[in-house]
Every structure is written in C-alpha cells, then in structure tokens.
C-alpha positions as CSV (number, residue, x, y, z in Angstrom):
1,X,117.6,103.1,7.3
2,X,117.5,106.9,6.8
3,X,120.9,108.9,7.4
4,X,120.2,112.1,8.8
5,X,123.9,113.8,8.4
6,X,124.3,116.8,10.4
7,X,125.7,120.2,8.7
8,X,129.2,121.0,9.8
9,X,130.2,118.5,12.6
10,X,130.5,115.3,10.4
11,X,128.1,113.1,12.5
12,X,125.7,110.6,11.5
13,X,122.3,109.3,13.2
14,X,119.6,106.9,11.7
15,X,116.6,106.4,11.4
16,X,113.9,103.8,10.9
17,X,110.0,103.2,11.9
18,X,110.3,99.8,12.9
19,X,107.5,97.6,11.8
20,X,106.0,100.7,11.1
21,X,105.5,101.5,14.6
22,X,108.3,102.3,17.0
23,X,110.4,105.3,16.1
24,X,114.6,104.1,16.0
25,X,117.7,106.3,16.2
26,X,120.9,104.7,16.0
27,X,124.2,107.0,16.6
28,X,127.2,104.2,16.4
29,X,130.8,105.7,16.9
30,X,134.3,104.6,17.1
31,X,135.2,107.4,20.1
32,X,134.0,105.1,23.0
33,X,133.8,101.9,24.1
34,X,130.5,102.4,25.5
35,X,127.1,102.1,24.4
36,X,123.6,104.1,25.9
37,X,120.7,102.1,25.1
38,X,117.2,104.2,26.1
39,X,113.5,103.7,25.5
40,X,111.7,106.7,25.8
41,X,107.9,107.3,26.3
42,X,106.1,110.8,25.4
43,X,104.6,111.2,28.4
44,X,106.1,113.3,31.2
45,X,104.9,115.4,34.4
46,X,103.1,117.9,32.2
47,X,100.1,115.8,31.1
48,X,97.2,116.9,33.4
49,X,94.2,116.0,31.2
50,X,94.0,114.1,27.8
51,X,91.5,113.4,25.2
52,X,90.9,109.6,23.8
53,X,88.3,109.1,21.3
54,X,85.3,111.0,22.3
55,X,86.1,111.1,26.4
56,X,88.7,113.2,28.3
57,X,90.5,111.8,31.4
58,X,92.6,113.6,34.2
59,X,95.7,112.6,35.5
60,X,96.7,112.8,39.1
61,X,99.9,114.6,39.4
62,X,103.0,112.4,39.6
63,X,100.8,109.3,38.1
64,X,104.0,109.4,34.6
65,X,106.9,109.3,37.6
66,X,105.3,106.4,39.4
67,X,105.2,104.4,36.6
68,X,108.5,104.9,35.7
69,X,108.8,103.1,39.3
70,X,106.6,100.0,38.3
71,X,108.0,99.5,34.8
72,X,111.8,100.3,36.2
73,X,111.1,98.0,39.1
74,X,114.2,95.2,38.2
75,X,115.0,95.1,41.8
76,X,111.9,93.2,43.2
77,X,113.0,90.4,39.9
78,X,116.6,88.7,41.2
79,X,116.6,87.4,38.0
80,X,116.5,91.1,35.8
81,X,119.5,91.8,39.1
82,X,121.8,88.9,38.6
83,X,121.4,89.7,34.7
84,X,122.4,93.6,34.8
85,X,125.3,92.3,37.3
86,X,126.6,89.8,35.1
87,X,126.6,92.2,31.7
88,X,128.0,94.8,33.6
89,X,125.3,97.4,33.3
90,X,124.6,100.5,34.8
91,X,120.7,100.8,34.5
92,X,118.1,103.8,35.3
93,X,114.9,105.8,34.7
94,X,114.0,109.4,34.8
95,X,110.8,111.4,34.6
96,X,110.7,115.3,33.5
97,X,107.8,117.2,32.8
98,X,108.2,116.0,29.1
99,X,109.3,112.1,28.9
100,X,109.8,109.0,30.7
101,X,112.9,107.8,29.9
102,X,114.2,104.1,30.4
103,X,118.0,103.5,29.7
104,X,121.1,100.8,30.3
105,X,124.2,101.9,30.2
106,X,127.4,99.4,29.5
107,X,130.5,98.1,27.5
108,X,130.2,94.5,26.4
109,X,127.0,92.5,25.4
110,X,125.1,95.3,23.3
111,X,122.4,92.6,22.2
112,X,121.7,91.2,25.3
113,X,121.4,93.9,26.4
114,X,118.7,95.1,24.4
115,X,116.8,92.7,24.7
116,X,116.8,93.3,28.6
117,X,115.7,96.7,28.3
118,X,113.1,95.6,26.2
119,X,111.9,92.7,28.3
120,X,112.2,95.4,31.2
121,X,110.0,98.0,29.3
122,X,107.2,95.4,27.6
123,X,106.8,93.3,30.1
124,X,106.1,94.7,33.4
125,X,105.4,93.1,36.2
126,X,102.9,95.8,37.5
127,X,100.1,94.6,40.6
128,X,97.3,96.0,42.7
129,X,100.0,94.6,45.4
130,X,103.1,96.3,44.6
131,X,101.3,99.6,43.2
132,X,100.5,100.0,47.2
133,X,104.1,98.9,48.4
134,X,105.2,101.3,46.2
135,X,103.1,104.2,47.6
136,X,105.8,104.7,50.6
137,X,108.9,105.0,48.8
138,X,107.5,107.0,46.9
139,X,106.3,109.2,50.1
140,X,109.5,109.0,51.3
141,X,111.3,110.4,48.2
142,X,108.9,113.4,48.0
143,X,109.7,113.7,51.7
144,X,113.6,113.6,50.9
145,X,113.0,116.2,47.6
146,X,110.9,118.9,50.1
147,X,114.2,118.4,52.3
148,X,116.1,119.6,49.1
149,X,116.2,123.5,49.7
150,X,117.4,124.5,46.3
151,X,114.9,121.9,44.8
152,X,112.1,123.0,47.1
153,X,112.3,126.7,46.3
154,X,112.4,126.0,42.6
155,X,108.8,124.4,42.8
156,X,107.7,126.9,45.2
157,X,108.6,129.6,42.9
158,X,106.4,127.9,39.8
159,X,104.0,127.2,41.7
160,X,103.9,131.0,42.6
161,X,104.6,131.9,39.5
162,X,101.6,130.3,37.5
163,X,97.8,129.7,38.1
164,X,96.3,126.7,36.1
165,X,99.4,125.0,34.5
166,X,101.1,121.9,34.8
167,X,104.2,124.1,36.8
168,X,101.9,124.0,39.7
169,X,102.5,121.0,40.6
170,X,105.9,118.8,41.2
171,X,106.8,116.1,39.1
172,X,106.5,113.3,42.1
173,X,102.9,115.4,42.8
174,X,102.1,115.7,46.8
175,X,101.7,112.7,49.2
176,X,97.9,112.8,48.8
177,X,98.1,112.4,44.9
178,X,100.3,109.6,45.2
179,X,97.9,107.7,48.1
180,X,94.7,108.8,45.5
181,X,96.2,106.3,42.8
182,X,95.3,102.9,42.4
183,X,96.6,100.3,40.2
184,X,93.6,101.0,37.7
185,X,94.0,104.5,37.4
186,X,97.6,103.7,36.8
187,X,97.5,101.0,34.2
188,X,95.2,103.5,32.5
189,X,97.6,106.0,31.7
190,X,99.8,103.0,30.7
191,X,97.7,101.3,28.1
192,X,97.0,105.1,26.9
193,X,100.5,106.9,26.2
194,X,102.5,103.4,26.6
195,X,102.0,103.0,23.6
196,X,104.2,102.7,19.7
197,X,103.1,105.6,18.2
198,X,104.1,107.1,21.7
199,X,107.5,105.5,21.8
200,X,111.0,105.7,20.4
201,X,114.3,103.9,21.2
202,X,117.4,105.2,21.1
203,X,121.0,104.0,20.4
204,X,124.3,105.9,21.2
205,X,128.0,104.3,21.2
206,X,129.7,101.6,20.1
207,X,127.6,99.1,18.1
208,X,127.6,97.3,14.6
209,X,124.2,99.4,13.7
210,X,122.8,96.5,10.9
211,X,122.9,94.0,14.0
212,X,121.3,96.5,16.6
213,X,118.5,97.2,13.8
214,X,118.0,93.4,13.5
215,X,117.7,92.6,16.8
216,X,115.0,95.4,18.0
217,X,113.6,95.0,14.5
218,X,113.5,91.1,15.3
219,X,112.0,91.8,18.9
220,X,109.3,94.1,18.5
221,X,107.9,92.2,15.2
222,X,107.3,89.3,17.4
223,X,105.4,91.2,20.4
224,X,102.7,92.1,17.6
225,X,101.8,95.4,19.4
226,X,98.4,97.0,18.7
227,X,98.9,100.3,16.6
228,X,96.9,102.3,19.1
229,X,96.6,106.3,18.4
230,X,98.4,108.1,20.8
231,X,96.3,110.2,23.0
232,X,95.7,113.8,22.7
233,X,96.9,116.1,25.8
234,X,94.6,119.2,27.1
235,X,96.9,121.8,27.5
236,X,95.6,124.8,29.9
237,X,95.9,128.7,28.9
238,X,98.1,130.0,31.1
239,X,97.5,133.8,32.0
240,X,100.1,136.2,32.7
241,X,99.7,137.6,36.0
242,X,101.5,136.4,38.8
243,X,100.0,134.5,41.5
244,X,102.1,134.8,44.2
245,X,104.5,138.2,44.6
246,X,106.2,137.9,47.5
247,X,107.0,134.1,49.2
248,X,109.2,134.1,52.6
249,X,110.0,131.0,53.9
250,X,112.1,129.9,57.2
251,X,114.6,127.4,57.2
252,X,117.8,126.6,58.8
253,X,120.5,128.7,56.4
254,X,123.6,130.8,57.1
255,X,122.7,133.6,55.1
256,X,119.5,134.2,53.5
257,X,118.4,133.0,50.1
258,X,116.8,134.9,47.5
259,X,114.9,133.4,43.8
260,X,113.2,135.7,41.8
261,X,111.5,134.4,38.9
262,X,110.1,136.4,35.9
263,X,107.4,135.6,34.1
264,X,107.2,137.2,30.0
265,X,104.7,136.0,27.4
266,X,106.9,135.1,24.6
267,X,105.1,136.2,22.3
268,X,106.1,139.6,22.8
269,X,109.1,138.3,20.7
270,X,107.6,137.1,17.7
271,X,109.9,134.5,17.4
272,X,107.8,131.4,16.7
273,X,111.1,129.0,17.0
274,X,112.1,128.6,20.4
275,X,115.5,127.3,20.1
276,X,116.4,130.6,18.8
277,X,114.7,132.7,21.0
278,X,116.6,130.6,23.7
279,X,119.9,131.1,21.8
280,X,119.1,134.9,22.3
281,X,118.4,135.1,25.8
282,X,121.0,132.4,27.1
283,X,123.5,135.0,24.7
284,X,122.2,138.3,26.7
285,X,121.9,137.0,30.2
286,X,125.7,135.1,30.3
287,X,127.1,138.9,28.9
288,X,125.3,141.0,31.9
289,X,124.3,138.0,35.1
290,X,127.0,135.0,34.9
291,X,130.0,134.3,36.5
292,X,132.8,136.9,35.3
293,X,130.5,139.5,34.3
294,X,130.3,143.0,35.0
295,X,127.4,142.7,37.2
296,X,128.7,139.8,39.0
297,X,131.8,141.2,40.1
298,X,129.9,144.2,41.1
299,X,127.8,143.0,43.5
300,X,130.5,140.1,45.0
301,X,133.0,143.2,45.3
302,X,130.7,145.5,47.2
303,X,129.7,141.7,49.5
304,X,125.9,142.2,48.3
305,X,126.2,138.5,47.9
306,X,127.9,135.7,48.0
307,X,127.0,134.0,45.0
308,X,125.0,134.4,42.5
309,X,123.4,132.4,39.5
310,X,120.7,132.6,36.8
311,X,118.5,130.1,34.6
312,X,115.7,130.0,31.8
313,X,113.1,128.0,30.5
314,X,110.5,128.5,28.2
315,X,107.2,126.8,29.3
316,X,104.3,127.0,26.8
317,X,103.9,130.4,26.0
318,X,105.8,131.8,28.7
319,X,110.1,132.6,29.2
320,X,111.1,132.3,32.7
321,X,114.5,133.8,33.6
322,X,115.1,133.0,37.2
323,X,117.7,134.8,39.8
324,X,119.0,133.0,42.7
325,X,121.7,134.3,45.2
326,X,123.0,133.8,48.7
327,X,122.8,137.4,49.8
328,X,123.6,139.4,53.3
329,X,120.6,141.5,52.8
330,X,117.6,140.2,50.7
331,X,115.5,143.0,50.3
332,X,118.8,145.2,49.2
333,X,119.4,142.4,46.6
334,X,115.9,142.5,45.5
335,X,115.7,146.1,45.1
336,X,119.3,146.3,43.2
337,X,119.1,143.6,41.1
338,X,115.4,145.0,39.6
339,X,116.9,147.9,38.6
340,X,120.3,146.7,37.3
341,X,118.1,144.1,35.0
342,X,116.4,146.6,33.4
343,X,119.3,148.4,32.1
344,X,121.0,144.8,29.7
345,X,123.5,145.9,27.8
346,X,125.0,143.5,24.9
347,X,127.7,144.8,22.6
348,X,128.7,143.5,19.0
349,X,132.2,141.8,20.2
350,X,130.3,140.0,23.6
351,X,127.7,139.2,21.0
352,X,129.8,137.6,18.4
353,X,132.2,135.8,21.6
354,X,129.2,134.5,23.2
355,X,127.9,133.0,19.6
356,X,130.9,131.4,19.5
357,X,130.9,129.5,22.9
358,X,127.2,128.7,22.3
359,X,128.3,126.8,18.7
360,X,131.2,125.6,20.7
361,X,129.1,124.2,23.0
362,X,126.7,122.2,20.7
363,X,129.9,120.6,18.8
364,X,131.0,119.0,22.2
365,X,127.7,117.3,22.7
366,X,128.9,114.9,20.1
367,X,131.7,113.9,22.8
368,X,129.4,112.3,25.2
369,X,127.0,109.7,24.0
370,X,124.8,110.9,26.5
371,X,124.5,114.5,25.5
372,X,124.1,113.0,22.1
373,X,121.0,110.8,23.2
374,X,119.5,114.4,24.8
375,X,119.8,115.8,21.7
376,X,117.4,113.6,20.1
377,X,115.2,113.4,22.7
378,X,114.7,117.3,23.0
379,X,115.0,117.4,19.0
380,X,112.1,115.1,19.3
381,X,110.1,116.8,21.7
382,X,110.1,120.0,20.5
383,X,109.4,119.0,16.7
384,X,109.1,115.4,16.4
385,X,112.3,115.3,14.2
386,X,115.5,115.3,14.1
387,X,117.0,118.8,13.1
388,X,120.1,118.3,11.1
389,X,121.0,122.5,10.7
390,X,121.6,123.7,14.0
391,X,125.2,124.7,13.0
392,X,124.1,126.6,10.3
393,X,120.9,127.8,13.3
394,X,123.7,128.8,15.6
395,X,125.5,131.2,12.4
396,X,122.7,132.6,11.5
397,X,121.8,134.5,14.8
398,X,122.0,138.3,14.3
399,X,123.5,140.8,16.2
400,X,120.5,143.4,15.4
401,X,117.7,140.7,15.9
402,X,119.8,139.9,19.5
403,X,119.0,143.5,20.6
404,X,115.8,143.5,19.5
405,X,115.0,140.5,21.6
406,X,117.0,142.6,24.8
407,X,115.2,145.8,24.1
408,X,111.7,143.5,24.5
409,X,112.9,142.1,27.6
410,X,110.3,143.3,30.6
411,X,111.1,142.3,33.9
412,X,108.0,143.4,35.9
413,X,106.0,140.8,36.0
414,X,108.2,139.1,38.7
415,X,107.7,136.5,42.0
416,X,109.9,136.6,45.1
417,X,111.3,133.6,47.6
418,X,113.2,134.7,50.3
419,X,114.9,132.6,52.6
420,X,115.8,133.3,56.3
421,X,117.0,131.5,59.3
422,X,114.0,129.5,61.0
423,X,112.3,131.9,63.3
C-alpha cells in the first residue's frame, strides 16, 4: 500500500487499487475506538446528461438519490436488520450533488462489518416492485424538504439564480420526476456509474489496516467485477445573467426573511485552484459579514436584524456568496446590505488571524474520523487524489493576492428571496 503522509500534522492515509479496480483509503488511528466504514460512488445530483460509447443518455432529476434508497434499502431484509443490531452499527446513505455515499458506523466487529456493507452495496435487492413502493416515500420526503423553510429558500434561490445547470433542480428532483422513473431507467444509471472505476471505499478509525486490506481485497477479487469505463458527464455552460431578480414568497414567519445570492464568474479571478480561491473569500467575508464583525454588530445594534448569516460555494464556473437574515424591514436590509458589500475591507492583522483559524481549522479535521473521511472524498472529487500539502496550501496564502481577490469582488449580479407573513 502507498503512504500518502501529510505535511505538518503527522497523519497517515493509504492507498491501494484493489484488484486493479476499486480505489482504497485506509486512515487507522489509535485516538478512537471507532471505526467509519464508507463506499462511495461518483455520481451525485449534478449528473443531467452523460455520454457512453457513441450514445448520450439523460437523467431525470433525483434518479442518483433514489438509488441510494434501493441500494441502502436494509430495512425491507430482517436479516441485513438483526445483523446491524447485533454488531452494534449505526448505518446510513447520503446523496449531494457530487456523490452517493454508503457508510456504517461502529466499535467492535470491523470485518464483519465490512463485509455487510459490501454485501449491502453489491448486492441489491432492487425490483420493478419495490422501485414503485418506493415512489411515495420518496414523495413524502420531498413533501417534508418543501416544508423545510430554510431548505426551500435555498433551492428557490438556485434555481433563480441559474438558467440551464444542474442547480436548477433539487437533489430529490420534483414529484413528477420521481413518478417518470421506472425500474429500467433506474438500473440504467446503476449498471452505468455503479461501477469500479466509479467507486472508492473508504476506512477511518480504529483497525489493524493489513487485515482490513485483506478482507476487501479478499472480497472484491471473488465478485470478478467487469472493468467497465466509467461514463462521461455532459456538463452545461452556464451563463451569467440572472434568471430570477426579485422572488417573494408568503409563509407563516414572525419576521420576514431575506436570501440574497450573488452570482460571479470566477474566472474574473484567475485563480485556476479553487481551494484557494475559497481560502480567499471564506478569509474576506468572516472579517466584514460573520458573527462578531464590524458589520454584524452594526446592523444587530441599530435592530436592522435579528440575525444574520452568510455562505459560499463555488459551482462550475461560478462563486456564489449568499446573505441570509431575519430582518424587521426587508427592503431596508436589501438596500443597506448592497451598499455595505461593496465597500470589503480586509486588513494585514484580520488577514494573518483569519489564516490562522482557517489552518487551525483543517488540523482539527484529523480529530473526527468523519471529517477525515470528508476530506478524502472532497480531495477526491475535486482532483481525483489525495492532496498531501494543504498545510503548506494554507501558509502560502498572501496578504497582497487576498486583496486582489477583494478588490475583484462584484456584487451586482445578484437574486432576491424575501419572505413575509402568509397574506
């Protein structure tokens, strides 16, 4: 196995194709008693259209998250039940616009353990019947999710934000995609991206990592899986403009609710690495927008709002930095907090403090074997590898090339949600 040693923090992960096909990381430790077993599957809510040989194939929105349903399905097999029970496991699925991941959680029984996600992941138990009994839970969790208001407004705003991207649509899709799926529309997409080039497993916690190796090792040499090329996603090209401005939308709330999202090409930048250009803006928005800042106080003094938050994304070629607050007067807000982000100010000593939280940060991934298993998922996402230097990544941030970035910054390009009181 390769050891990929990471600069700085004195931790270890490893690495090895097994049987040439399925990608392994291992990350054994003596700080928990706990392991985190996951399987994860490039292929996420994003994929809207993808090339295979010489034809292309569409996707219906929130096909990747009802398969996670199917293959994650142990609860319709009392024998997959009684076992998770009796090893004491905590088991669970999750789809993002990126992955599928499948993952058991526990204390005792590492190799059985394994091979029960395994069993789980390889062989599911996927039917014309239950694909259609599975239709209405599903229903009734995109019901539950549209009942969400802070979940709601946030795909309202992409979907207001964008024209022809994936960001359109939610990552459960609408009730209408999900009753336009059939079985073999879905075990499409499975035989497509389910597939070892597609695929890694991951490791975290406490583990004898020659035994782990042998028994997944062991295990997927004896399913003699077809080396099938993974398929090739059709990304579209998202334009700039905005499609929706201006969103209101009525629902029972105490005071309204405002979400401004704004919407910058990134390449504006010319930053090609977008861990750094992250680094950058997450360093510039926590010195003038977050909690304890001069702004923040400001407006919570003068009762603009009540509270106040901000996030960011980047999203193919686009940043998105998005406002939400709980504000007594929404169009006030708007109008003050458009001006106020056009004037960013970042000084040498925020700067250097901020750096140092943001390194700070990353070194206490490595306390929690679940932050660690995140870390090489998004490593692997982003570049298909882990990165070993983001210590020396983090140190090597300017202060010059942090203003640079600030003084680039446009914020008009911009949608509004606003909340009120149903009418």
């Amino acid at each position: 196995m390769k050891k990929i040693v990471f600069d700085k923090v004195d931790e270890n992960i490893y690495y090895e194709k097994i049987n040439n096909q399925v990608d392994l990381y291992l990350y054994p430790v003596n700080k928990t008693k706990n392991f985190y077993i996951t399987i994860t599957v490039k292929f996420g809510a994003k994929v809207m259209k993808y090339k295979l040989g010489d034809n292309i194939y569409d996707v219906i929105p929130g096909s990747a998250h009802f398969l996670e349903h199917k293959v994650m399905s142990f609860s319709e097999d009392p024998r997959i039940v009684n076992m998770i029970n009796s090893l004491g496991l905590q088991a669970n699925a999750y789809t993002s616009w990126d992955v599928t991941n499948y993952n058991l959680y526990g204390s005792e029984n590492i190799e059985e353990s394994i091979k029960l996600l395994l069993d789980m992941f390889y062989k599911p138990n996927i039917t014309l019947k239950n694909v259609e009994e599975e239709k209405g839970i599903i229903c009734e969790e995109i019901d539950m999710t549209n009942d969400r208001l802070e979940t709601m407004v946030s795909f309202r705003l992409f979907d207001n934000l964008f024209n022809s991207s994936y960001l359109n649509n939610t990552i459960l899709g609408t009730k209408d995609d999900i009753n336009s799926l059939t079985y073999k529309k879905l075990m499409k997409v499975y035989d497509d991206f389910y597939v070892p080039e597609n695929t890694f497993i991951t490791v975290c916690g406490s583990f004898d990592k020659d035994k782990v190796y042998n028994v997944i090792n062991d295990y997927i040499k004896g399913l003699k899986l077809k080396n099938k090329k993974a398929p090739k996603v059709i990304k579209k090209r998202e334009k700039d403009n905005i499609k929706v401005n201006l969103e209101k939308v009525y629902k029972r709330v105490s005071c309204p609710k405002v979400r401004i999202g704004y919407k910058i090409n990134k390449k504006i930048f010319n930053i090609k690495d977008n861990n750094k250009l992250y680094a950058y803006i997450h360093i510039i928005l926590s010195s003038n927008i977050s909690c304890g800042s001069v702004l923040y106080d400001k407006y919570i003094n003068e009762k603009l709002v009540l509270g106040l938050g901000i996030s960011k994304g980047i999203f193919d070629n686009h940043l998105v930095i998005s406002v939400n607050a709980t504000t007594y007067d929404a169009k006030k807000f708007v109008d003050r907090i458009n001006e106020d982000i056009n004037h960013l100010t970042l000084s040498k000593e925020d700067f250097e403090r901020k750096k140092k939280l943001y390194l700070k940060s990353y070194i206490l991934e490595f306390d929690d074997i679940i932050n660690v298993e995140s870390l090489i998922t998004d490593h692997i996402i982003d570049k298909n590898k882990i990165n070993p230097n983001v210590y020396n990544d983090i140190m090597s941030l300017k202060y010059e090339e942090a203003l640079d970035v600030m003084k680039k910054l446009k914020f008009d390009n911009y949608s509004v949600i606003v909340v009120n009181d149903e009418k």
